[in-house]
Structures are given as C-alpha cells and as structure tokens.
C-alpha positions in Angstrom: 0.0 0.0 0.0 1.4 3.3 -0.9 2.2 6.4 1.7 -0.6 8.8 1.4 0.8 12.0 2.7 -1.8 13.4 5.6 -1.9 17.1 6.2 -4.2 19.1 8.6 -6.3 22.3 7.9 -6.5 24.3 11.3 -9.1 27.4 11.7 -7.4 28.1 15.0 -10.9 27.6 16.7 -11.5 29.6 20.2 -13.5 26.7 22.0 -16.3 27.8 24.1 -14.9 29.6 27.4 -11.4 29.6 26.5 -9.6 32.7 24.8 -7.6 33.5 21.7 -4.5 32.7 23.2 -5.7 29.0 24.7 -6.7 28.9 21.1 -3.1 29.5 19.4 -1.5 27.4 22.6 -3.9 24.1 21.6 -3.1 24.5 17.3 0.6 24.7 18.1 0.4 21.6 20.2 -2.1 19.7 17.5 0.9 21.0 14.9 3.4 19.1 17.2 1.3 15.9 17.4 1.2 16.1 13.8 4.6 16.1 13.1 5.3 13.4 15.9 3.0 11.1 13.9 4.5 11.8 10.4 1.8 13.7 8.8 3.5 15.8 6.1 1.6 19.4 6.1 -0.6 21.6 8.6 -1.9 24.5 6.8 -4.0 27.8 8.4 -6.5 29.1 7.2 -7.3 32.9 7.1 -10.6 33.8 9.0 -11.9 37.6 10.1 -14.7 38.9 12.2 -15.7 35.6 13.8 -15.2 35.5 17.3 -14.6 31.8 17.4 -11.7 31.7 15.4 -8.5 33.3 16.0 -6.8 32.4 12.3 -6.6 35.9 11.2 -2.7 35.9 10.8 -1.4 33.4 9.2 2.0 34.5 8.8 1.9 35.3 12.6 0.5 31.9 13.3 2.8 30.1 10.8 6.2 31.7 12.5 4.8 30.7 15.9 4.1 27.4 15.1 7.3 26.8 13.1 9.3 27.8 15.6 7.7 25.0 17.9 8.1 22.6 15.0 11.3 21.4 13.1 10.4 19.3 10.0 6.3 19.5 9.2 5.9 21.5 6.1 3.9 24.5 7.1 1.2 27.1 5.0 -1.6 28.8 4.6 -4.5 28.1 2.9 -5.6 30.7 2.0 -3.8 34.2 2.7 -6.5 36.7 1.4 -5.3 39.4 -0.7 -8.3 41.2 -0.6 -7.2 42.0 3.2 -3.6 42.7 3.1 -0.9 43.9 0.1 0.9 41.6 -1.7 4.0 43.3 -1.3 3.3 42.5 2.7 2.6 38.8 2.1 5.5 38.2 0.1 7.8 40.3 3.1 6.2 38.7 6.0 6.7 34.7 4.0 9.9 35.7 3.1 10.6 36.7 6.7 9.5 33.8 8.0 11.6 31.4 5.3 14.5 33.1 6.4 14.4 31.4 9.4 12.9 28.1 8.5 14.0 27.6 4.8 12.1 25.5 3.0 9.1 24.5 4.8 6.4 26.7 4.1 4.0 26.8 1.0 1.9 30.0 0.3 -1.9 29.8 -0.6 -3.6 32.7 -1.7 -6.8 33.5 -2.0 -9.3 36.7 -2.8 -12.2 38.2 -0.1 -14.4 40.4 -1.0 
C-alpha cells in the first residue's frame, strides 16, 4: 500500500470559554502531534470577524508554530489578498523562510 501523505487544515478555533490565546496554545500543540505522527503538512486558514476563530494571521500563526516545529511543512490556505498587500505577504513569507527555509508553501486567495 502506498504512503498517502496526511496534512491538517487548522481554523485556529476559540472553544467555548477559552480565549484567543488557549486557542493559538492548543493549534501549536495539535501542529506538534502532527509532526510526531509523520503527517507531512498543517496548513492555516485565514478567517476575520468571527469570534470563534482566531486564524486571522497566518504569517503570525505560521512563525509561531514553526518555531515549535522542526520538519512538518507548514502554509496557509488561503492568505487573502483582498485584506492585506501583496507586497506584505510576500515580506512577511519571506521573513518567516529566512528562518525556517524551506518549509512553508503559500496559498492565496481573494475576499471580497
């Protein structure tokens, strides 16, 4: 039976009576499980004015979560463009590769 690489598609979900931060804490620690098991990509996803999730950064999210990680492939899915520039996308990636080169892919996607 071939590998099938598994990946994981995090919202960053605030769970009822915790806080943005217990939020972050808990996606970090399901990114760490993820690499412990072998799964070969966890991805965030970009979310605004929903006060459940806390994915609005991805960039932020992504540095803090690579930095607790060491060999999962990392990215968003999607950045939206219609939120930020793409000049500051492409600084805030490229930032983030500088210290972790190589393990993040960038998804980007349009809002209205």
């Amino acid at each position: 039976m071939p590998d099938i690489p598994l990946g994981v598609l995090d919202l960053v979900p605030i769970p009822s009576g915790s806080t943005a931060a217990d939020a972050l804490r808990n996606s970090i620690d399901l990114a760490q499980q993820a690499e412990r098991f072998g799964y070969a990509r966890y991805w965030f996803a970009e979310h605004h004015l929903n006060p459940g999730v806390a994915g609005t950064s991805p960039a932020v999210v992504l540095a803090l979560t690579a930095s607790a990680t060491s060999t999962i492939r990392l990215g968003s899915g999607a950045v939206q463009l219609g939120h930020r520039t793409a000049l500051s996308t492409v600084e805030e990636f490229g930032l983030i590769d500088a210290l972790h080169p190589g393990r993040f892919d960038l998804g980007l996607g349009r809002s209205g």
